[in-house]
C-alpha positions in Angstrom: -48.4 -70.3 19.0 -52.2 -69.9 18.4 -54.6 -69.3 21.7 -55.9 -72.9 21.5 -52.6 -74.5 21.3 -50.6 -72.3 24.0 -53.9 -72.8 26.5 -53.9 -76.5 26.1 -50.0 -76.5 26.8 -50.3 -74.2 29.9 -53.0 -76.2 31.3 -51.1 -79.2 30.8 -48.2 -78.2 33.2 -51.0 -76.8 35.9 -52.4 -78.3 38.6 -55.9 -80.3 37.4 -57.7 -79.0 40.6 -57.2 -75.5 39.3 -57.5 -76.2 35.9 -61.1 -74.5 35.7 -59.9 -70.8 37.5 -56.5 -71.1 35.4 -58.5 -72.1 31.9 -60.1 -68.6 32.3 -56.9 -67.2 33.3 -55.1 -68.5 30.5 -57.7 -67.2 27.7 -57.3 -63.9 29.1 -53.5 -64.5 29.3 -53.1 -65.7 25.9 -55.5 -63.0 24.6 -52.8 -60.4 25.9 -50.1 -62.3 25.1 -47.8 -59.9 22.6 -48.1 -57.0 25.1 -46.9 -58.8 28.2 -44.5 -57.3 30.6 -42.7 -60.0 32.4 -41.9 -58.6 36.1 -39.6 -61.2 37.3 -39.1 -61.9 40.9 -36.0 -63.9 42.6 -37.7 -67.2 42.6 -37.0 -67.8 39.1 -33.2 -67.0 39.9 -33.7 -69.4 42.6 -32.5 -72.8 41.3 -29.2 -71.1 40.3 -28.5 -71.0 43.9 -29.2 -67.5 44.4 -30.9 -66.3 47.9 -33.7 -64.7 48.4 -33.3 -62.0 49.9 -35.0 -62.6 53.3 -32.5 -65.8 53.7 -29.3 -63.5 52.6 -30.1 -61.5 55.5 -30.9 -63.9 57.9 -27.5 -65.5 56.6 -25.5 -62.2 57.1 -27.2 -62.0 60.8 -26.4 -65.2 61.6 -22.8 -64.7 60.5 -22.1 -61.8 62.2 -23.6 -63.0 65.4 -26.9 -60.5 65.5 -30.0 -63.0 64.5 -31.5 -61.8 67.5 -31.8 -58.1 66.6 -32.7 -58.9 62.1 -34.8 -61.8 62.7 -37.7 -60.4 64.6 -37.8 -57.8 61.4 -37.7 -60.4 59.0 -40.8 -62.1 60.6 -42.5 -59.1 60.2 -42.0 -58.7 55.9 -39.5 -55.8 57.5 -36.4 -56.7 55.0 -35.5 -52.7 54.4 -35.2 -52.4 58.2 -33.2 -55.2 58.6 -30.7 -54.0 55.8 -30.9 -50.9 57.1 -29.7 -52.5 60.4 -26.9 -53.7 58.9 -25.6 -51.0 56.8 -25.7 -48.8 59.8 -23.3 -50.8 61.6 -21.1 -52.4 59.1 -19.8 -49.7 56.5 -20.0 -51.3 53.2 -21.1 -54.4 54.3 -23.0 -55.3 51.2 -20.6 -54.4 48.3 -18.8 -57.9 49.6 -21.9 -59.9 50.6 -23.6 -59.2 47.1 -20.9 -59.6 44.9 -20.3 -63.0 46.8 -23.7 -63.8 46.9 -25.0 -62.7 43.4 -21.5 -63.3 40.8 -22.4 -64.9 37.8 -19.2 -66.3 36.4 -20.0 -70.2 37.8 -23.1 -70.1 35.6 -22.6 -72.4 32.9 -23.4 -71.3 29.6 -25.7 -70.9 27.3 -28.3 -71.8 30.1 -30.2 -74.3 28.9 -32.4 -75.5 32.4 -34.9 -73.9 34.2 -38.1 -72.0 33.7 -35.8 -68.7 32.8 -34.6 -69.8 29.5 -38.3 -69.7 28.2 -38.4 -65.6 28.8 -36.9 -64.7 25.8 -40.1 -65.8 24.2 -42.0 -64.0 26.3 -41.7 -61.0 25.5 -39.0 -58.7 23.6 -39.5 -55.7 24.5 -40.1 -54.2 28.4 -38.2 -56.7 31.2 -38.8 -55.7 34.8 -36.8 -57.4 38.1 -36.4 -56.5 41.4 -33.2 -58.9 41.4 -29.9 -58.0 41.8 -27.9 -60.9 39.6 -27.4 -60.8 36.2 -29.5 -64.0 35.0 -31.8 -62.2 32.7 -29.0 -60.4 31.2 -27.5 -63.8 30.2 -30.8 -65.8 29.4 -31.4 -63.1 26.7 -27.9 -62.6 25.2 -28.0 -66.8 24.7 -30.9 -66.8 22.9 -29.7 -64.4 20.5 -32.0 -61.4 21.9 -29.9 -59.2 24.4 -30.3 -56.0 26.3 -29.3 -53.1 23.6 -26.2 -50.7 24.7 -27.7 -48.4 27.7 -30.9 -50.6 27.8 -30.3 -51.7 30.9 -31.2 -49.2 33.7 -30.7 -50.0 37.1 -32.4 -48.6 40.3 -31.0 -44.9 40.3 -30.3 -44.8 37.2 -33.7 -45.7 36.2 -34.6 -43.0 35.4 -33.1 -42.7 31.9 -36.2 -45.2 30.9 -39.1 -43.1 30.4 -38.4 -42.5 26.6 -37.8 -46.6 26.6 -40.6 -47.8 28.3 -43.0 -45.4 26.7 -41.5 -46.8 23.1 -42.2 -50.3 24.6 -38.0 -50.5 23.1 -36.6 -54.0 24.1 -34.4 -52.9 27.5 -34.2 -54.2 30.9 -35.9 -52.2 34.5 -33.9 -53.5 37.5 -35.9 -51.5 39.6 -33.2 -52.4 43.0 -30.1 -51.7 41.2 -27.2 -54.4 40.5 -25.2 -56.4 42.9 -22.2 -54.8 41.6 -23.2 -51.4 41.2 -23.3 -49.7 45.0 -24.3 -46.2 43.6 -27.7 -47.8 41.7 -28.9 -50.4 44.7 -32.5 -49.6 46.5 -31.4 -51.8 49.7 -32.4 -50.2 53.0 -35.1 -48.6 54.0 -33.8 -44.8 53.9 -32.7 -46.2 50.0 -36.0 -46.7 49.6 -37.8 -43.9 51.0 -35.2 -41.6 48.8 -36.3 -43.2 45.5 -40.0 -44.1 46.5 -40.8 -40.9 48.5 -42.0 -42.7 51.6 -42.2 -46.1 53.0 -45.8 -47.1 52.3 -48.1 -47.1 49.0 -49.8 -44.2 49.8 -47.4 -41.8 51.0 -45.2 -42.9 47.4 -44.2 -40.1 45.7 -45.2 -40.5 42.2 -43.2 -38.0 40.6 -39.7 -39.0 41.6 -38.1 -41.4 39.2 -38.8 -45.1 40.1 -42.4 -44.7 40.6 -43.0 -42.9 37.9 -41.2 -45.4 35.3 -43.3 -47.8 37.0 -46.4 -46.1 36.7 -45.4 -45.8 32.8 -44.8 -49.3 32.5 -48.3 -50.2 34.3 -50.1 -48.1 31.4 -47.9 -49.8 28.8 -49.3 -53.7 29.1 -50.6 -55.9 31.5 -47.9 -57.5 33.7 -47.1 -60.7 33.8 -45.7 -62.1 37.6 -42.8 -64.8 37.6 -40.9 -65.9 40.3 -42.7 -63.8 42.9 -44.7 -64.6 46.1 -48.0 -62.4 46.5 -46.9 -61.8 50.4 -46.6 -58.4 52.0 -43.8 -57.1 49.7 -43.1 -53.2 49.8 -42.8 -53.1 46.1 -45.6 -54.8 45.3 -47.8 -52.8 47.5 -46.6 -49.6 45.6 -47.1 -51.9 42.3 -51.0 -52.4 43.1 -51.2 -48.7 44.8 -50.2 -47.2 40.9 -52.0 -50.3 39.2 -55.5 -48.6 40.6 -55.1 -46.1 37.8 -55.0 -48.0 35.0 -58.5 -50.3 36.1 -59.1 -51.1 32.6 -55.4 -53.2 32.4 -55.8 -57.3 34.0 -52.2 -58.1 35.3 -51.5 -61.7 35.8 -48.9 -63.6 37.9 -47.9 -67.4 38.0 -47.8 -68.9 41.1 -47.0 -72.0 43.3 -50.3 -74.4 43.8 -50.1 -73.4 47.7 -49.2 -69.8 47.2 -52.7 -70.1 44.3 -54.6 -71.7 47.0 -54.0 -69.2 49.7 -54.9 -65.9 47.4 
């Protein structure tokens, strides 16, 4: 698709009270175009009936009769406390509630709704999620471009990417880990501070695996956003934190009309 043809198509879906700030958004979008790097959050996973995360905790609290003690810290953007919370007082808790929560066998295939099955032409090569399901896996494989053999590295295992993401090689960064994988999952917050380094953007340690495959990907091509709210997010934070060394690079990110109008 040419840059006149995929702006007038984009604008066409946007809101027309934004359609100024997202016309120059889009040029510079489409200009960058074949080196995107889609970053995919769980709002695209969303309408498969997936949780966000923040509601699968507050459903686990709620279940097990302790909304008073998680729900303060999810008011507060706290999410690896409140996992951290649980996993302290119920061994393997989240083994079950994730493969319950985040199974893909009810999917109906090949997926043919929803804004997901349009990633595949997107991009082909770099895929990042913080997501634990296994919807981009699938959106890919039906459209005849799937994840290679050992191109899809989750949390722990991440990093095995550098030599991929450097390539720009077609493979998959599930920077969290997978619901079914217990050894590669960055859930609570001492998870976290073992694979980041520390809990907050500056104190990040930028030699230790995650970070650094992120910081890789960040010099490889502007990112493209999908699916993710702009709120206090720990990853994020460490996402703009490494972004400041690579000033030259525009990363851009799709967002709700009231989620646009509050940034």
């Amino acid at each position: 698709m040419d840059h006149e043809t995929f702006t007038e198509k984009a604008l066409a879906h946007l809101a027309p009270k934004m359609a100024q700030l997202n016309l120059i958004s889009l040029d510079k979008l489409a200009e960058n175009s074949d080196n995107l790097i889609p970053f995919i959050g769980a709002g695209l996973t969303a309408p498969f009936g997936f949780p966000a995360w923040h509601e699968l905790l507050e459903r686990s609290a709620d279940s097990l009769n302790i909304g008073n003690e998680i729900k303060p810290l999810l008011a507060q953007n706290m999410f690896e406390e409140a996992a951290e919370h649980l996993s302290k007082n119920y061994d393997n808790y989240f083994d079950e509630i994730l493969r319950h929560n985040f199974r893909e066998e009810d999917i109906p295939r090949p997926i043919k709704h929803h804004a997901i099955r349009f990633l595949p032409r997107i991009s082909r090569g770099v895929v990042i999620t913080t997501n634990f399901d296994r919807m981009l896996e699938m959106v890919y494989s039906d459209n005849g471009r799937p994840f290679p053999s050992g191109k899809v590295f989750p949390g722990g295992r991440i990093r095995e990417a550098t030599a991929a993401v450097q390539q720009r090689k077609h493979c998959l960064l599930k920077l969290h880990g997978d619901y079914d994988d217990s050894s590669s999952r960055i859930l609570t917050l001492s998870e976290y501070e073992r694979e980041y380094g520390g809990t907050q953007p500056e104190n990040v340690n930028e030699d230790l695996h995650v970070p650094l495959v992120l910081g890789q990907a960040l010099a490889a091509g502007p990112f493209l956003f999908l699916g993710c709210s702009l709120k206090k997010d720990r990853t994020l934070q460490v996402i703009r934190h490494l972004a400041r060394k690579y000033p030259g690079i525009v990363h851009f990110a799709l967002l709700s009309e009231d989620e646009a109008e509050r940034n």
